[in-house]
C-alpha positions in Angstrom: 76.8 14.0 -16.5 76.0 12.4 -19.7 76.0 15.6 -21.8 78.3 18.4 -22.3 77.5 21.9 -24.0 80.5 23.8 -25.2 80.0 27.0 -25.3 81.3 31.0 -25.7 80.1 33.4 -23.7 77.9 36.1 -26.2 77.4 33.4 -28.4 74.3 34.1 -29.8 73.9 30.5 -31.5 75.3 29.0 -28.3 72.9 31.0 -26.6 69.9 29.4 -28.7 70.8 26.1 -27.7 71.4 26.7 -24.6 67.9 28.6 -24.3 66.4 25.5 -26.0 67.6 22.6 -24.4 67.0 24.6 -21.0 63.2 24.8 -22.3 63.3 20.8 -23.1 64.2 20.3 -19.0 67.4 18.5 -20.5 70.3 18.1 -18.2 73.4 19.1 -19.6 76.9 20.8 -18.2 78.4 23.6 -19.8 82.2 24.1 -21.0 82.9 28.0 -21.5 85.7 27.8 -24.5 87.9 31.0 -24.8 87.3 33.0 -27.5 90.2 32.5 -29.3 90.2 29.5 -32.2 93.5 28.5 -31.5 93.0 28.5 -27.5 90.0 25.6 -27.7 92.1 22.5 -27.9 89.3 20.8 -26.0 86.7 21.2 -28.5 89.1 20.0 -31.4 90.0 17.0 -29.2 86.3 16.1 -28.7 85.1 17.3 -32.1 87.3 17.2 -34.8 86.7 21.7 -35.1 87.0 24.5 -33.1 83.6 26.2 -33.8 80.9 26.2 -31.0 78.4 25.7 -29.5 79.4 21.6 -29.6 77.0 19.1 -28.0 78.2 15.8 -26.9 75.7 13.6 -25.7 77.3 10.1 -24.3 73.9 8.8 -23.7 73.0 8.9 -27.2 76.4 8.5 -28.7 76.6 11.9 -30.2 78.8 14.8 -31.0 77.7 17.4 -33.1 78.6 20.7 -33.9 76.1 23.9 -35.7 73.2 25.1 -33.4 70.6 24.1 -36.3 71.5 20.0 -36.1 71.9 20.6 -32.6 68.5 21.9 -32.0 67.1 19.2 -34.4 68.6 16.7 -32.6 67.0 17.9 -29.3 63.7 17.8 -30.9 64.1 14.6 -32.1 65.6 13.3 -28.8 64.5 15.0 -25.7 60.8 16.9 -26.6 
C-alpha cells in the first residue's frame, strides 16, 4: 500500500480525514497510534512529531501532518 493514515481512535480530526479521503475512493491503510504522546514512536520515526492524524503518501512523496493540509492535499491530489 502506497499510503498510510495514522490515526487515534475518537479523533475527531483523524476522523475528518478519514471520512474524506474515504469519500475521494482513495486507498489508504490505517495505523491506530495509542493515545499516549510518549507511546507513538512510529509516528515520530515517520514524521518528525507525535500529533495525528499523519498521512504518508509514498506515491506522491509525502508526509504531512494537521487534518487541514491533509485534506488540501487530497483535493489537490486524488478529487
Amino acid at each position: 500500500m502506497s499510503r498510510t493514515l495514522y490515526q487515534l481512535d475518537g479523533c475527531p480530526y483523524c476522523e475528518k480525514v478519514a471520512d474524506r479521503l474515504d469519500e475521494l475512493d482513495v486507498e489508504y491503510e490505517t495505523v491506530w497510534v495509542d493515545a499516549l504522546h510518549s507511546d507513538r514512536d512510529e509516528v515520530k520515526r515517520v514524521s518528525g512529531q507525535r500529533g495525528v492524524p499523519v498521512l504518508v503518501d509514498e506515491e506522491y512523496g509525502v508526509t504531512m501532518a494537521e487534518s487541514d493540509r491533509i485534506l488540501e492535499f487530497a483535493e489537490r491530489s486524488y478529487a
